[in-house]
Legacy VTK file of the C-alpha trace (Angstrom):
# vtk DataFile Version 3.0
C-alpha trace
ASCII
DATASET POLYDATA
POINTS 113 float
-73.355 -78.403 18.775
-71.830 -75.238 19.980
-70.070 -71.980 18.665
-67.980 -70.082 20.411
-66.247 -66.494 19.719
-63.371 -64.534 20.748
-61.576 -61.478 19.488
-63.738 -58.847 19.514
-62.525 -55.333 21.168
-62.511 -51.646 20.764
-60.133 -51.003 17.988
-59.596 -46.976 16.213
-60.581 -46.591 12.631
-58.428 -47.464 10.475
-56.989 -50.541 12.602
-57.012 -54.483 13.019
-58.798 -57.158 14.788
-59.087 -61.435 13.838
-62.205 -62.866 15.075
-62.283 -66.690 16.091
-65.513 -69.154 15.947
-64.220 -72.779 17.702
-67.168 -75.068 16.856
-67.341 -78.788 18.614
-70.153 -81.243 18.534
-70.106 -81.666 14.577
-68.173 -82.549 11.813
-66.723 -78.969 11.499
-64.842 -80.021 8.138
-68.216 -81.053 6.502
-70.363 -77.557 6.636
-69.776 -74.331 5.519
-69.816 -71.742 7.782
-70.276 -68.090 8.163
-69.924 -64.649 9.853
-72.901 -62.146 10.662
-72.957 -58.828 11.816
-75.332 -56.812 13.907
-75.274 -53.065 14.828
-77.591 -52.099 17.646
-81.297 -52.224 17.104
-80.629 -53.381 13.865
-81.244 -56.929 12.621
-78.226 -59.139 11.954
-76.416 -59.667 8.193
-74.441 -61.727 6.505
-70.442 -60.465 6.292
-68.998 -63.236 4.987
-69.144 -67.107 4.569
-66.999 -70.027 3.619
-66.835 -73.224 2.015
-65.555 -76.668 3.852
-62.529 -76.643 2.063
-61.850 -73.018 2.095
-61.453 -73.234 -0.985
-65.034 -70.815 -2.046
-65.775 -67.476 -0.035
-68.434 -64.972 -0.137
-68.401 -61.302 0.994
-71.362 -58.873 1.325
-69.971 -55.626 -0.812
-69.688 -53.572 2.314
-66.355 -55.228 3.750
-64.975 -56.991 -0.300
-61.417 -55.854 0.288
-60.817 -55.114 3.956
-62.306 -58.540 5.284
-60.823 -61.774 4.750
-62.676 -64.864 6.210
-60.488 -68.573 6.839
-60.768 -71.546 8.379
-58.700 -74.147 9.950
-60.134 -77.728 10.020
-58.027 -79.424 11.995
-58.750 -76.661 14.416
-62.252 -77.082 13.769
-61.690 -73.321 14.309
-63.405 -70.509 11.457
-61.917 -67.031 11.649
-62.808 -63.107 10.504
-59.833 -61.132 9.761
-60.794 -57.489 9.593
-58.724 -54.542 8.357
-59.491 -51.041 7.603
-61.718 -50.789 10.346
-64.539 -48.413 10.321
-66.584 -46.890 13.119
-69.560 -48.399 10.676
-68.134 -52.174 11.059
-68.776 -51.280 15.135
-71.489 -54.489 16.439
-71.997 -57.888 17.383
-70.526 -60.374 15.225
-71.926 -63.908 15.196
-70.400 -67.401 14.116
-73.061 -69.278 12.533
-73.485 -73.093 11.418
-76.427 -73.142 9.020
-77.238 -76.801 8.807
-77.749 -77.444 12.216
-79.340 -73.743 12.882
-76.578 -72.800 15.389
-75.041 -69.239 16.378
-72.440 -68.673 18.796
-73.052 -66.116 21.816
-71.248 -62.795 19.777
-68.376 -60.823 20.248
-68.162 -57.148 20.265
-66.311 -55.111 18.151
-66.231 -51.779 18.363
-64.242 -49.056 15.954
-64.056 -45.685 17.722
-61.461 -42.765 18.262
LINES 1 114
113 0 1 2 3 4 5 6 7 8 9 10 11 12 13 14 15 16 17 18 19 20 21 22 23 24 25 26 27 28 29 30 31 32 33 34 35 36 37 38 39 40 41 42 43 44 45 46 47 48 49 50 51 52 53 54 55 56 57 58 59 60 61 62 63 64 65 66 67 68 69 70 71 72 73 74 75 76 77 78 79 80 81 82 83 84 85 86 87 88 89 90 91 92 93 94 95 96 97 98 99 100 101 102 103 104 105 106 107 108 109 110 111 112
């Protein structure tokens, strides 16, 4: 089972990125899935997460608006859009498969001027 991210960068406030999760070694389309977030020294949080279907999503308060989170299942591919950037959103951010206890390796993202 494996997770693997791409997409991070540095980005200015106020601008764009779309993270990407690819997951193999499980039935992606059965398990929700979900994004986390950690700033340095700081422990890591949930941003968003998603049901199999798509079809249910969950935000943490912080990004409700300027974060959308999708999936594509025949991809077996889960994905962060992020808009609005802040210099507050700068951090790791983490795929993670909660059934079989699996995060990815990160990508950085970092919002600065």
């Amino acid at each position: 089972v494996q997770l693997k991210e791409s997409g991070g960068d540095l980005v200015q406030p106020g601008g764009s990125l779309r993270l990407s999760c690819k997951a193999s070694g499980f039935t992606f389309s059965s398990y929700a899935m979900s994004w986390y977030w950690q700033a340095p020294g700081k422990e890591r949080e949930l941003v968003a997460a998603i049901t199999t279907s798509g079809g249910g999503t969950h935000y943490v308060d912080s990004v409700k608006g300027r974060f959308t989170i999708s999936r594509g299942n025949l991809l077996n591919t889960v994905y962060l859009q992020m808009n609005s950037l802040k210099p507050g959103d700068t951090g790791m951010y983490y795929c993670y498969q909660s059934r079989f206890v699996v995060w990815g390796q990160g990508t950085q993202v970092t919002v600065s001027s």
